[in-house]
C-alpha positions as CSV (number, residue, x, y, z in Angstrom):
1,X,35.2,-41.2,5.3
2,X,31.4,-41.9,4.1
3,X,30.6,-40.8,7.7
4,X,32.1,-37.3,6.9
5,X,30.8,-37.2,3.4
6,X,27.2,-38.0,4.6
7,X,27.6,-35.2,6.8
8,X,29.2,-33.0,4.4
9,X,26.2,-33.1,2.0
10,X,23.6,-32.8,5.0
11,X,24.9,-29.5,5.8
12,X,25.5,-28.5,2.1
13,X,21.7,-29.6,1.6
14,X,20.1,-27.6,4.6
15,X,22.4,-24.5,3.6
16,X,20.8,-24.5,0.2
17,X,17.5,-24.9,2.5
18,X,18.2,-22.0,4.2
19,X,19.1,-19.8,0.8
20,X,15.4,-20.7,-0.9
21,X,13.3,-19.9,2.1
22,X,15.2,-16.8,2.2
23,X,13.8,-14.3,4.4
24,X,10.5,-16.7,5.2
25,X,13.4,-18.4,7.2
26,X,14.1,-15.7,9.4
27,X,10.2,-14.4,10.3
28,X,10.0,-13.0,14.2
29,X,8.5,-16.3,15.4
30,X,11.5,-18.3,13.6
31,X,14.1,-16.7,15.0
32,X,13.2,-17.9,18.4
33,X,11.8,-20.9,18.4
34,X,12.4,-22.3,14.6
35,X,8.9,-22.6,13.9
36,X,7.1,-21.7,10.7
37,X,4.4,-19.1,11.1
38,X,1.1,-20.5,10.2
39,X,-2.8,-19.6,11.0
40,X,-2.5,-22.0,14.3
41,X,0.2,-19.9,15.9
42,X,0.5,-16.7,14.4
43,X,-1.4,-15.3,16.8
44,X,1.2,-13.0,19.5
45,X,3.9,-14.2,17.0
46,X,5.8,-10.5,17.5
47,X,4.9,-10.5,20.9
48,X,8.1,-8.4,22.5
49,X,9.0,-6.9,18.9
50,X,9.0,-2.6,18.1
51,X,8.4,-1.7,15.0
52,X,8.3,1.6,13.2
53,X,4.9,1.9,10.9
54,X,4.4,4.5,8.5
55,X,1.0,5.7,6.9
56,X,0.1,8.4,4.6
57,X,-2.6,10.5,6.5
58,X,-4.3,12.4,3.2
59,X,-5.8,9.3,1.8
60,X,-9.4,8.9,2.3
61,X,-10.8,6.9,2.9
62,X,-7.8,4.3,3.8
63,X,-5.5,7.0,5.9
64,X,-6.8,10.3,6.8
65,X,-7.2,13.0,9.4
66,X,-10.5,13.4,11.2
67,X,-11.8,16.9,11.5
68,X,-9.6,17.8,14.4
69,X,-6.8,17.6,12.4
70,X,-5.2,15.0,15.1
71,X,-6.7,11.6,14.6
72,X,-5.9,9.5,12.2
73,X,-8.4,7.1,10.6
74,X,-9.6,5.1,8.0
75,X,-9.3,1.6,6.5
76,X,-5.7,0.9,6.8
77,X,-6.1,2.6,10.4
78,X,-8.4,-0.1,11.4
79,X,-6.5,-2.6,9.7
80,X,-3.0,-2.1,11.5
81,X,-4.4,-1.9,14.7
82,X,-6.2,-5.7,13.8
83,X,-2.5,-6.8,12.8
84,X,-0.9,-5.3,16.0
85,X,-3.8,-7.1,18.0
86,X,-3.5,-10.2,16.3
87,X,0.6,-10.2,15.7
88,X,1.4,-8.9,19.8
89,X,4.0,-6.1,18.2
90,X,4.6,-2.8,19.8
91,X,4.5,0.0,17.9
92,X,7.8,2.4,18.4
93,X,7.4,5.6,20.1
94,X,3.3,4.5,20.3
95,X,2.7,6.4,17.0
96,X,2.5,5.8,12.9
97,X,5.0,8.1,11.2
98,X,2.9,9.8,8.5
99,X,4.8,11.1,5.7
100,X,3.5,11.5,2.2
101,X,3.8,8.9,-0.4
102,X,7.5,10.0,-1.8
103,X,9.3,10.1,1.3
104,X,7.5,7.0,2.6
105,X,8.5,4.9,0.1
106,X,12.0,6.3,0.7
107,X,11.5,5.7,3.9
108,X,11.0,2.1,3.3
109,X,13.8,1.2,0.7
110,X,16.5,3.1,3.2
111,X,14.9,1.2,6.2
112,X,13.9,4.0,8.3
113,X,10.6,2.3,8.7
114,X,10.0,-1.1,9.0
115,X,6.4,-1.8,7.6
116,X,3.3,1.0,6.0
117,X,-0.3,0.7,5.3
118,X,-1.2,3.0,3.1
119,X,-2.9,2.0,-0.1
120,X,0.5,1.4,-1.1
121,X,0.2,-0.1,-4.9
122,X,2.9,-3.3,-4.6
123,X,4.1,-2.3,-8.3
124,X,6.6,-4.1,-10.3
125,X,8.8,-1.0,-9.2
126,X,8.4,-0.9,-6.3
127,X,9.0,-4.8,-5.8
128,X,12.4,-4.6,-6.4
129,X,13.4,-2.5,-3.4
130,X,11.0,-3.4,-1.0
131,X,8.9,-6.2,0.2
132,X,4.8,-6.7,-0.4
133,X,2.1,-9.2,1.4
134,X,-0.4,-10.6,-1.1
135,X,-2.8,-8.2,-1.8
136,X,-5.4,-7.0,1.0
137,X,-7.5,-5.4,-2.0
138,X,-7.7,-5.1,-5.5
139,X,-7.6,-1.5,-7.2
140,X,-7.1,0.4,-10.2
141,X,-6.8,3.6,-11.5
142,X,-9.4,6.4,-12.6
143,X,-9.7,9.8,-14.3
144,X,-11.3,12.6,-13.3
145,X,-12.4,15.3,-14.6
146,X,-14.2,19.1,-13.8
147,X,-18.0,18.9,-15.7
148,X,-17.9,22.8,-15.8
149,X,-14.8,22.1,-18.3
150,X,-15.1,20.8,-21.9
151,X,-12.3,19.2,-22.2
152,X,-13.9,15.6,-24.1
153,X,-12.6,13.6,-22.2
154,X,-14.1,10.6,-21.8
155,X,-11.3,8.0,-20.0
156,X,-7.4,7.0,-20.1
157,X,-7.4,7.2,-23.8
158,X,-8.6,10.6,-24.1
159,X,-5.9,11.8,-22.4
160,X,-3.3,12.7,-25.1
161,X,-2.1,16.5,-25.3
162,X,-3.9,17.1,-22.4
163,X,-2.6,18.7,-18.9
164,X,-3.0,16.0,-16.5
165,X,-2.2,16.0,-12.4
166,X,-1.4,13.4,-10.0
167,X,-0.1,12.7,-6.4
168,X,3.8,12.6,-6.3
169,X,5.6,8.9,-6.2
170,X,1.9,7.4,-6.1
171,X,1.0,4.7,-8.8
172,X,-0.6,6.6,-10.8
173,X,2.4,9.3,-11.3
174,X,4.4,5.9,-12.8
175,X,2.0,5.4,-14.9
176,X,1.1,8.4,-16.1
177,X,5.2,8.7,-16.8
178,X,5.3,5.3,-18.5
179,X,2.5,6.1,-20.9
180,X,1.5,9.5,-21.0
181,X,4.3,10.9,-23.0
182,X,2.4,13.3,-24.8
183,X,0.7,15.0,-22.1
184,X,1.8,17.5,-19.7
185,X,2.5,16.0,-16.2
186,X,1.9,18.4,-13.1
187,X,2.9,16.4,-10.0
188,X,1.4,17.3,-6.2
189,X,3.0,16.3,-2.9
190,X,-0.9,15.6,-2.1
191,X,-3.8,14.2,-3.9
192,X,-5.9,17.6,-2.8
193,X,-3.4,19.8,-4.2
194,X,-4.2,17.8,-7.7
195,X,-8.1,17.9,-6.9
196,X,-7.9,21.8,-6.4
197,X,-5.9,22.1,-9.2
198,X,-8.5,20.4,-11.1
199,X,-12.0,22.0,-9.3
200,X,-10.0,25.4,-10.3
201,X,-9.3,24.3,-14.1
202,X,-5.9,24.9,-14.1
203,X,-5.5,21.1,-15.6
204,X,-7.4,19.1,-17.6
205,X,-8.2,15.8,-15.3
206,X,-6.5,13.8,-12.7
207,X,-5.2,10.6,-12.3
208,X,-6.0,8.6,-9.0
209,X,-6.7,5.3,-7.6
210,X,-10.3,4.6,-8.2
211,X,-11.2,4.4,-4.5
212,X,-9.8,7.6,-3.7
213,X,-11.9,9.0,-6.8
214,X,-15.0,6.8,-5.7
215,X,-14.6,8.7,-1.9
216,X,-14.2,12.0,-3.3
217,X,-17.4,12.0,-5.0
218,X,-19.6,10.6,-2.5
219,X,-18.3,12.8,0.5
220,X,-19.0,15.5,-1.8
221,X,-22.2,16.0,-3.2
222,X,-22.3,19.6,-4.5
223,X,-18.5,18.8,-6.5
224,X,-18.5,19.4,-9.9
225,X,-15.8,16.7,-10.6
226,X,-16.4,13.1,-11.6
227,X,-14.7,9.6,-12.3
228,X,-15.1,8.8,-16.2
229,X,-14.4,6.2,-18.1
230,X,-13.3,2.4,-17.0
231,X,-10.4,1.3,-14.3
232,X,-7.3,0.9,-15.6
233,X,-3.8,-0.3,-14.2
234,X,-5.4,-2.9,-12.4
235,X,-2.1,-5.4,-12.4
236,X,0.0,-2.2,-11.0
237,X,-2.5,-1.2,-8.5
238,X,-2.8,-3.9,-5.5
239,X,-2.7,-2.3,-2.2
240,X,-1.0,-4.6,0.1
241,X,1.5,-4.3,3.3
242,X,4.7,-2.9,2.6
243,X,7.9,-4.0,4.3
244,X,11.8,-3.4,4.3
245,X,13.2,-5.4,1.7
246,X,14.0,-8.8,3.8
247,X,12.0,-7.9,6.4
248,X,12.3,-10.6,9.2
249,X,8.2,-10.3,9.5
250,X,6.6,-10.7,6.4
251,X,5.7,-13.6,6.8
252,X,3.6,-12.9,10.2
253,X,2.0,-10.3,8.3
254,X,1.2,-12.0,5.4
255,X,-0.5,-14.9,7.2
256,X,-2.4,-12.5,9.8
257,X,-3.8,-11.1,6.7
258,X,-4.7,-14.6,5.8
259,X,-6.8,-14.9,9.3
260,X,-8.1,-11.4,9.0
261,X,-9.5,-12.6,5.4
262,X,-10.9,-16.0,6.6
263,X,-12.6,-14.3,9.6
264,X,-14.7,-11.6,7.8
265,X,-12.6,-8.8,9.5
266,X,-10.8,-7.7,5.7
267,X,-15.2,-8.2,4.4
268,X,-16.2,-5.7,7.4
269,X,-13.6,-3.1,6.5
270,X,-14.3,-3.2,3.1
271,X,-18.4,-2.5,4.3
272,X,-17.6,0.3,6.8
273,X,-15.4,2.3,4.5
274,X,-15.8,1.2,1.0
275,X,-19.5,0.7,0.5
């Protein structure tokens, strides 16, 4: 009998095991061989798996089209094809699924896709139906405004009873619905749509992630619009890796992003497309 009851609480103990590592217990390399992904062998620890990875493509400079309208580049570009070298993974049908930001994060809570790069913000929201790595970089928001206009604004605060635009189901449309009550809210299925809207005068600033605002600027040197005023939203605004809610392989991801850190590569894409 104290033979059964040993037992007994050995597999009640590693069951409640099982229930705190949660999803960490089930990663791609786990599953096979019952090892915990670390720096030493995550390298090829999806070797064998397909995956479907979405992206945004009309985010500059972190997922974008090049000038022939067919190649997709930019910072979270390079940065899932360092994962897929370091991690071994296939990517299904060989190509990211680019989708704005509204139906990608759709896309993720139903599912259909089983990790993105694409500035995602990992906001509170957004937590709660899907899964995030630790951050890959820190961000925050900006306004913008036209200099041709006089509208005083100045920053975030300014913003009261004025007409403001921002990129559909992006962080800055939550925020601008969480505490922008009094202004009027014009929402675009792409950030240039808000930037046109905006070089045309038709609202009175946009809201955007500060890199994105920062890009902008610099890639355009005859624009009359400009970032004002400090960043804000910086707690909401992490970009990180977004997964399925209990995906299998955020834990590979999140320590790849780990070695990607500790070997400069994060520090050189961060140079080549942010500096």
């Amino acid at each position: 009998m104290k033979r059964i009851q040993k037992m007994m609480s050995g597999f009640i103990l590693f069951s409640a095991a099982l229930f705190v590592t949660g999803c960490s217990a089930g990663n791609a390399d786990s599953e096979n061989s019952g090892e915990k992904i670390t720096k030493e062998n995550v390298e090829a620890s999806m070797e064998g798996e397909k995956i479907t990875i979405g992206t945004s493509g009309v985010f500059a400079p972190f997922s974008y089209y090049e000038a022939d309208g067919t190649t997709l580049t930019g910072y979270d570009i390079d940065l899932l094809n360092e994962l897929q070298t370091l991690l071994g993974y296939e990517v299904k049908s060989g190509e990211y699924q680019v989708q704005d930001y509204a139906p990608l994060v759709t896309s993720l809570t139903q599912g259909k896709i089983d990790v993105a790069a694409a500035a995602l913000c990992a906001t509170s929201e957004r937590q709660k139906v899907m899964d995030f790595t630790e951050p890959y970089l820190n961000s925050g928001q900006k306004v913008m405004i036209n200099n041709q206009a006089d509208t005083g604004i100045t920053g975030v605060d300014d913003l009261s009873g004025k007409t403001v635009a921002v990129e559909k189901g992006t962080a800055s449309h939550t925020y601008a619905q969480k505490n922008l009550s009094d202004t009027e809210l014009l929402t675009y299925d792409k950030i240039s749509g808000a930037y046109e809207a905006l070089n045309q005068n038709k609202v009175d600033a946009v809201i955007q992630d500060a890199p994105n605002v920062t890009y902008y600027v610099k890639t355009n040197p005859d624009t009359t619009l400009a970032g004002v005023g400090d960043e804000f939203n910086k707690e909401e605004a992490p970009y990180a890796v977004a997964l399925a809610q209990d995906s299998p392989y955020k834990e590979n991801f999140e320590v790849a992003l780990e070695v990607l850190a500790e070997n400069g590569t994060l520090a050189k894409l961060q140079e080549k497309w942010l500096e």
